[in-house]
C-alpha positions in Angstrom: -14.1 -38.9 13.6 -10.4 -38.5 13.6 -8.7 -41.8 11.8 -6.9 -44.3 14.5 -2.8 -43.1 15.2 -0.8 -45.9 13.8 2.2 -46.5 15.9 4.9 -49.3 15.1 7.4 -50.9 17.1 10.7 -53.2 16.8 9.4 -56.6 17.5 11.0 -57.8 20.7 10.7 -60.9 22.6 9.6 -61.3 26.0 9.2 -64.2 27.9 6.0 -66.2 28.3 4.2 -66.2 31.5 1.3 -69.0 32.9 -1.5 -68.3 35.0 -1.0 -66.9 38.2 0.0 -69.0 40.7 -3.1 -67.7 43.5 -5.0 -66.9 41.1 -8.2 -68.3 42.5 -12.1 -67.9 40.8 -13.1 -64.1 41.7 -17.1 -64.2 41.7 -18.6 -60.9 40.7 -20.4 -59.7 44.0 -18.4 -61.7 46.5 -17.8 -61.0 50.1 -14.1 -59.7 49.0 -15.9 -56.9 47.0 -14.2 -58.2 43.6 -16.4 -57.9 40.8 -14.5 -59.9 38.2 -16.1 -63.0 37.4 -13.2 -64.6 35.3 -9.8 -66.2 36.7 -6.7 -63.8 37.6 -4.1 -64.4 34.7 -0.3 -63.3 34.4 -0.3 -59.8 33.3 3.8 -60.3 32.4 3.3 -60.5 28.0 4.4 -63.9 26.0 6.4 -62.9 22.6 5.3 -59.5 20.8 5.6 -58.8 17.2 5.0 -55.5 15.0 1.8 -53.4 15.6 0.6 -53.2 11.8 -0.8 -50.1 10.6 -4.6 -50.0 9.7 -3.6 -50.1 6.1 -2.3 -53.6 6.9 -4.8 -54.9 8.7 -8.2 -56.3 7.5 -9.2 -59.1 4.9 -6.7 -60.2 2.6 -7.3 -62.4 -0.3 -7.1 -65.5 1.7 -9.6 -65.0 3.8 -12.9 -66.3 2.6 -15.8 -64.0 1.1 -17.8 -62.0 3.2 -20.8 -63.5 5.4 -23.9 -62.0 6.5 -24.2 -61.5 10.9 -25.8 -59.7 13.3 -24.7 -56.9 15.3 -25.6 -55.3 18.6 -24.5 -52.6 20.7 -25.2 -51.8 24.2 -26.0 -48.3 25.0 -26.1 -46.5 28.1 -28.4 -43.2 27.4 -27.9 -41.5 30.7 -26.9 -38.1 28.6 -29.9 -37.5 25.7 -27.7 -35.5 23.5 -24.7 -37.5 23.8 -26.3 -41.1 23.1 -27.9 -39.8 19.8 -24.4 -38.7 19.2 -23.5 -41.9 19.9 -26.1 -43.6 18.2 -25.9 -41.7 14.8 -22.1 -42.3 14.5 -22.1 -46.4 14.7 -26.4 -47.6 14.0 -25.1 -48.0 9.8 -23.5 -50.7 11.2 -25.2 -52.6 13.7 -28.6 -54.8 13.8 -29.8 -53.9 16.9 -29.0 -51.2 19.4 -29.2 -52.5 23.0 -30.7 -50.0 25.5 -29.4 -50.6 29.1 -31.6 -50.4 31.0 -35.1 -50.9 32.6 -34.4 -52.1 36.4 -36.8 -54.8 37.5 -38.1 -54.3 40.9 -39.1 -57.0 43.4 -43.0 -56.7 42.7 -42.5 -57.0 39.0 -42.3 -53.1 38.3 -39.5 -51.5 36.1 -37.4 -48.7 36.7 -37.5 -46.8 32.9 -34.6 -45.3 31.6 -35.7 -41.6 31.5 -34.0 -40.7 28.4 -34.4 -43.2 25.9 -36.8 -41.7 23.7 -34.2 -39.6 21.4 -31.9 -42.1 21.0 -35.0 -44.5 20.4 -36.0 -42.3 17.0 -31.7 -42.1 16.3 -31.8 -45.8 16.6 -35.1 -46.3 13.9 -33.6 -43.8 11.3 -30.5 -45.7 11.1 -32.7 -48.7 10.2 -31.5 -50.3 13.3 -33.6 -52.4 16.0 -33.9 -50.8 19.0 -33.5 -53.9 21.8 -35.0 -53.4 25.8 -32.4 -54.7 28.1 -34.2 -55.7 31.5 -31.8 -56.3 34.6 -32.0 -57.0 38.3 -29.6 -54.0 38.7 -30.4 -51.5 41.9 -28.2 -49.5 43.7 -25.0 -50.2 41.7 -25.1 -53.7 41.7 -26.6 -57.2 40.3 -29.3 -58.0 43.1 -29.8 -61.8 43.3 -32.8 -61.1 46.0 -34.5 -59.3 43.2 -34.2 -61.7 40.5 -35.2 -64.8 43.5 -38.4 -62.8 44.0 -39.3 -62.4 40.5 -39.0 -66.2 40.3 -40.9 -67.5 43.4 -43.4 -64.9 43.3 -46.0 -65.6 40.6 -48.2 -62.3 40.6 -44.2 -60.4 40.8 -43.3 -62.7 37.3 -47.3 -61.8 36.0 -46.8 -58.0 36.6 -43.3 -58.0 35.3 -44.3 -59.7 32.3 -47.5 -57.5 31.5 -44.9 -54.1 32.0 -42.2 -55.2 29.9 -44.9 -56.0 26.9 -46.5 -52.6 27.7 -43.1 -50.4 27.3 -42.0 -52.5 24.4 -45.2 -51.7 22.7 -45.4 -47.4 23.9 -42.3 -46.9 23.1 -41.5 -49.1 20.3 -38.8 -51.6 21.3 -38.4 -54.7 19.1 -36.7 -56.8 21.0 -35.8 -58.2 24.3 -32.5 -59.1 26.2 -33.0 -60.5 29.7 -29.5 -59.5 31.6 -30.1 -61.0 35.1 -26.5 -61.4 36.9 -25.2 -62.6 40.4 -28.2 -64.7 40.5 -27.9 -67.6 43.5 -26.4 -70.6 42.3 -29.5 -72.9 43.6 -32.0 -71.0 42.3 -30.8 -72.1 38.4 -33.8 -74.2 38.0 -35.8 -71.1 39.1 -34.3 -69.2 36.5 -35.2 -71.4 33.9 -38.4 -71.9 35.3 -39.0 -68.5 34.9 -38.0 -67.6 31.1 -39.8 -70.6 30.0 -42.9 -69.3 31.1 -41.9 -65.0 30.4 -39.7 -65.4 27.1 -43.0 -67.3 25.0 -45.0 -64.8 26.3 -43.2 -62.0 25.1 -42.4 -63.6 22.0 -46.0 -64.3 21.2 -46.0 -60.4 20.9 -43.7 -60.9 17.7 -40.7 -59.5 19.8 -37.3 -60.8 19.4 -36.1 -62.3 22.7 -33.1 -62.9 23.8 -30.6 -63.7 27.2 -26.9 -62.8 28.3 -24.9 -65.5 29.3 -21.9 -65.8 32.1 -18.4 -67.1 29.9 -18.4 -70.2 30.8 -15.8 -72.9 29.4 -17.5 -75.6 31.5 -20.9 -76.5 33.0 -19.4 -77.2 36.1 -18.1 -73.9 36.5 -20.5 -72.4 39.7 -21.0 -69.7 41.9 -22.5 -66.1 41.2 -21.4 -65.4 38.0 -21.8 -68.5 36.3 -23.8 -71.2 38.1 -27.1 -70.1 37.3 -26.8 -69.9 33.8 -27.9 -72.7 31.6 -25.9 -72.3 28.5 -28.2 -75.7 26.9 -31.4 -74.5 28.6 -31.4 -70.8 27.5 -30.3 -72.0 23.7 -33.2 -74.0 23.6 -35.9 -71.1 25.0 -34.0 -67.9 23.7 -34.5 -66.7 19.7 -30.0 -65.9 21.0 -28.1 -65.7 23.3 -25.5 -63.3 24.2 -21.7 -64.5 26.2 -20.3 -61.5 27.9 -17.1 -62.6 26.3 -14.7 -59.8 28.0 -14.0 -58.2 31.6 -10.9 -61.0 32.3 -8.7 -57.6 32.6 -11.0 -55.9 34.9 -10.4 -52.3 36.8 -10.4 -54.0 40.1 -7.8 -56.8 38.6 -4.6 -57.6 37.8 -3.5 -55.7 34.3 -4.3 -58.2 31.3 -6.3 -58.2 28.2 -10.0 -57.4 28.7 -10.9 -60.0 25.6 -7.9 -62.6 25.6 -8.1 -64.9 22.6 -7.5 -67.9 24.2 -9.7 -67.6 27.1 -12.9 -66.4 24.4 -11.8 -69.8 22.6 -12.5 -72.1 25.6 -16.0 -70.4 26.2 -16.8 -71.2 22.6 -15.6 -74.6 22.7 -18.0 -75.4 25.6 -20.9 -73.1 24.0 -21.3 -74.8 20.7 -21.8 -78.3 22.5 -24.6 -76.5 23.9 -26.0 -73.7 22.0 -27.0 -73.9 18.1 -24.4 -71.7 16.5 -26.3 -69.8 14.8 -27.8 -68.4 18.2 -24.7 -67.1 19.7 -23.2 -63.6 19.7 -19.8 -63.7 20.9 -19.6 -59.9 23.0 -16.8 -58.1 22.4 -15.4 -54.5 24.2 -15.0 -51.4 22.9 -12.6 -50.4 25.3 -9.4 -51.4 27.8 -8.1 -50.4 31.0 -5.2 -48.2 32.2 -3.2 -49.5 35.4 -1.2 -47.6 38.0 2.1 -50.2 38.7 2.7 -51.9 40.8 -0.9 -53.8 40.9 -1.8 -53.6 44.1 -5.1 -56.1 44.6 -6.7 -52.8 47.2 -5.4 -50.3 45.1 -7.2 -47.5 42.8 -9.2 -49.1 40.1 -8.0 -49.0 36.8 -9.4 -46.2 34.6 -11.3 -47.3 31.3 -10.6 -45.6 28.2 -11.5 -45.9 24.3 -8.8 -47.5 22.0 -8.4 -43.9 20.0 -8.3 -42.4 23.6 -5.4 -45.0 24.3 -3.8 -44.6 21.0 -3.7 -40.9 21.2 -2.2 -41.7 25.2 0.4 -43.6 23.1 1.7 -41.2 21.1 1.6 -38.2 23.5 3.9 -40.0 26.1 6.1 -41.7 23.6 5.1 -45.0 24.2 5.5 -47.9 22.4 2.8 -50.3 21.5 3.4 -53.7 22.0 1.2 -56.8 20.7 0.9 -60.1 22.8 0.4 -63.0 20.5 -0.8 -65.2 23.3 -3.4 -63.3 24.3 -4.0 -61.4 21.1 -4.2 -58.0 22.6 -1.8 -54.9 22.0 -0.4 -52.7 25.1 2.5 -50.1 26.3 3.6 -48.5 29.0 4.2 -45.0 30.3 5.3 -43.1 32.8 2.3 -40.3 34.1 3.3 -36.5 35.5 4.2 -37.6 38.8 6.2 -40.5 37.4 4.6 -43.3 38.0 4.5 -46.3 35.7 1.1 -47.3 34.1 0.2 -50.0 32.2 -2.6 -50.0 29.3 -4.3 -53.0 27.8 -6.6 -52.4 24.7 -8.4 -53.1 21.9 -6.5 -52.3 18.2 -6.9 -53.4 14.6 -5.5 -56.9 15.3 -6.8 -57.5 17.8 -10.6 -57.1 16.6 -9.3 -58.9 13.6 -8.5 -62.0 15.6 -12.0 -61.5 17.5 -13.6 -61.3 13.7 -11.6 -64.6 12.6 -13.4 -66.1 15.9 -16.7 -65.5 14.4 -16.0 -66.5 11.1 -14.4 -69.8 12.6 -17.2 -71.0 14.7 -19.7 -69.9 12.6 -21.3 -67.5 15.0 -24.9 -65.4 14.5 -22.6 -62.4 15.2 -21.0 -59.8 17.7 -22.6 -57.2 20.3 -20.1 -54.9 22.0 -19.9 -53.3 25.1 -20.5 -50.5 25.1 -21.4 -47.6 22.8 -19.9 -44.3 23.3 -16.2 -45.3 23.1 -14.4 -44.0 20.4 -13.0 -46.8 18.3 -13.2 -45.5 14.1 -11.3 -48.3 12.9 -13.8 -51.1 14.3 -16.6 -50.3 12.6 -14.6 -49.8 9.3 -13.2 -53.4 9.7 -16.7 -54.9 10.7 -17.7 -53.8 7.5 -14.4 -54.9 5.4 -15.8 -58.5 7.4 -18.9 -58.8 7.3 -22.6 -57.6 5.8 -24.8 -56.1 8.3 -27.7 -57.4 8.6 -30.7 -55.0 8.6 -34.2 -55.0 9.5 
């Protein structure tokens, strides 16, 4: 893997921004067609400083010795050859790799991911625990008639149940993440209905299980994205719990961070009221966005990229890298063939330093990032300057 392009910058100072002024809740899988669960911020950058180089960045001597966590990555093995690729390059350094996924159906079958077995053997040789994620995804979306079904319909929650434990065992999966998003606000009590009954069974099969969680920095945040998830209720039932900790910069949104700092902090705040610490992983993403300007809210998605991909962006148009101190994220912008002005937000040594200082602050179980396959070198360097991997 090619080391990370270091590119510094004179520090400039711009001025700071609030929250958008109609920036209104967006619910993933609304009537508008937005799919960004979190609230619309400013995109227009507080003060910037210096963009260190990698040799800079990292633990110093004040920083306190290194703890042992957990890590997990989410990997999408829709190419065979590409996701052992993927798999051999980061599995050193990660607990558990996260297989996305098995689609539950309405009767309690599963649709199988068709390629998982390579990447399955990748995943063991690297000492690694392979992880089955189970969704109510179908036809490119979260389905909350799917996941309703599974919880009203007793022989549907039975079957499910009885499949999931028989794929775990054929094909070797130790552990269990139950991802089920956009579910109905009213039908929370059904959801936890649900895991208290499946999640005991599947654990008496001496899997690890375990549930992703909505960001929430209150419990009386509702709708599709968040209501239904009981951060207190799924602490209590789950071995952890994952918060999808990312997507505030979004490729339907507004340009902004994808992980801001100080929106990660208030979901923590609220989590550790609710959930032992030592049961949350804080998600993280191994990616950002690259916006056409001006935003227009109908306009072209964004276009995701990896941070070397958006580094090596960086230096081919001359841009220069800027570092928002608010948000803790670094971006630029550049002008494209036909000259039009783009905007990139993304993920750099500082800021997975400050996402690493999070963990180390609250005292977290660990980190799982979305989503394998992105080329980021330097993060997996600096998770181990961090931290000790914990292995099977």
């Amino acid at each position: 893997m090619n080391r990370l392009i270091s590119i510094t910058m004179t520090a400039i100072l711009l001025v700071t921004a609030g929250c958008g002024g109609s920036g209104g809740q967006q619910q993933q899988g609304s009537g508008s067609g937005e799919n960004n669960p979190h609230k619309a911020q400013s995109a227009h950058p507080p003060k910037v400083e210096k963009v260190r180089n990698q040799n800079q960045a990292g633990p110093d001597e004040n920083r306190p010795a290194k703890r042992k966590i957990e890590s997990l990555g989410f990997l999408e093995p829709m190419d065979k050859q590409k996701a052992v690729k993927d798999v051999n390059k980061v599995a050193d350094h990660l607990t558990y790799v996260s297989f996305f996924s098995y689609r539950v159906k309405p009767d309690g079958g599963l649709t199988p991911l068709k390629k998982d077995e390579p990447a399955l053997e990748e995943t063991r040789k690297h000492g690694a625990i392979p992880m089955l994620v189970i969704t109510n995804f179908e036809e490119g979306n979260f389905r909350p008639e799917v996941a309703h079904k599974i919880f009203t319909d007793k022989k549907a929650s039975q079957r499910l149940t009885r499949n999931v434990i028989r794929v775990m065992k054929q094909k070797g999966y130790q552990a269990l993440n139950v991802d089920f998003e956009h579910i109905k606000e009213k039908d929370k009590k059904l959801y936890n209905g649900f895991l208290e009954t499946f999640l005991p069974a599947i654990k008496k099969e001496g899997f690890t299980v375990s549930t992703a969680l909505a960001p929430k920095s209150s419990e009386k945040q509702g709708g599709a994205w968040h209501g239904a998830h009981d951060y207190a209720f799924h602490g209590k039932v789950a071995d952890f719990v994952i918060l999808m900790t990312y997507e505030w910069g979004w490729s339907g949104g507004p340009p902004m961070a994808v992980s801001p700092i100080p929106q990660v902090k208030k979901v923590l705040d609220h989590a550790v009221t609710k959930i032992p610490r030592e049961k949350i992983v804080m998600g993280a993403p191994l990616y950002g966005y690259d916006w056409t300007l001006p935003y227009k809210k109908d306009g072209p998605p964004a276009k995701r990229l990896a941070p070397q991909e958006a580094m090596e962006l960086a230096q081919k148009t001359g841009a220069k890298i800027q570092f928002n101190n608010r948000d803790q994220a670094p971006f630029f912008y550049y002008r494209d063939d036909q000259q039009k002005k783009h905007v990139v937000w993304f993920e750099n040594e500082q800021s997975t330093q400050a996402k690493f200082d999070l963990i180390k602050e609250y005292r977290l179980r660990g980190i799982g990032y979305w989503v394998l396959g992105e080329e980021y070198p330097r993060n997996w360097s600096l998770l181990q300057d961090n931290f000790n991997i914990k292995k099977k």
